[in-house]
N, C-alpha and C positions, 0 to 999 in steps of 0.2 A: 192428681196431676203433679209429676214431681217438674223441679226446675233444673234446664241442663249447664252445666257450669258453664262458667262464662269463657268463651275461649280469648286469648290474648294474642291478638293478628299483630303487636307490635313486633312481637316476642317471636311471633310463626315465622315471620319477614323477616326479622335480622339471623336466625337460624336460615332460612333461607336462602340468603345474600350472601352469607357466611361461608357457605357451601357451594353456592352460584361463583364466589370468587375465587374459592381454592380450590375448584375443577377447574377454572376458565385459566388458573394459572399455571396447572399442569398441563393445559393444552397448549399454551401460547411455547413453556419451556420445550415440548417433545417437539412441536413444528420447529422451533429454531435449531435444534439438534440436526433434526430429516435436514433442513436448509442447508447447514452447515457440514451433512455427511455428505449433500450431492454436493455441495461447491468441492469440497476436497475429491469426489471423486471426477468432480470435471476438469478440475486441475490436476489430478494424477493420469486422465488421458491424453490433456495435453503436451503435443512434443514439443520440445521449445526449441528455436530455432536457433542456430549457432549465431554469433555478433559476426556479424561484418566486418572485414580486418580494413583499417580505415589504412589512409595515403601512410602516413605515418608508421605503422605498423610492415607493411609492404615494404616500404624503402628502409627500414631497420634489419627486417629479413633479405632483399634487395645486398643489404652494404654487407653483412655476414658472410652470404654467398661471395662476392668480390674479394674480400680480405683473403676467405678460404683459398681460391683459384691465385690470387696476387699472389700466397705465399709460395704455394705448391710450383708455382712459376720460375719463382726469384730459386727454391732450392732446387728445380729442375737445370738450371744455367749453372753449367761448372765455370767457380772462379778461373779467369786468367792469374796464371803466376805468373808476377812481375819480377823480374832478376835485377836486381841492383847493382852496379858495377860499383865497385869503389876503388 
């Protein structure tokens, strides 16, 4: 009757463990990749919508338009020439 070595379950487990943690950590890194390829690609679908040209904005463009037409105005109207007697 021979005797079979003694196996060493402390030894099998942290081999184990070992291996249980550096798979479970290449899983958790490639899901956060996938996560973060769909978020870029849901934000590369997204159309983004122009800003809203606020009161401000309008009445800046507004007074530009005016200036333009006021001037074209003023050099539309031929000077009077005034004669000076002396």
């Amino acid at each position: 009757m021979e005797l079979k070595p003694k196996r060493n379950i402390k030894q099998e487990r942290k081999e184990y463990e070992r291996k249980y943690v550096s798979n479970f950590k290449k899983l958790q890194k490639t899901k956060l990749k996938i996560a973060a390829l769909e978020q870029k690609l849901r934000l590369s679908q997204i159309e983004l919508e122009e800003p809203k040209p606020t009161i401000k904005q309008k009445r800046k463009e507004y007074e530009k338009e005016y200036i333009t037409r006021y001037t074209k105005q003023q050099k539309a109207k031929p000077k009077k020439k005034v004669f000076a007697i002396r």
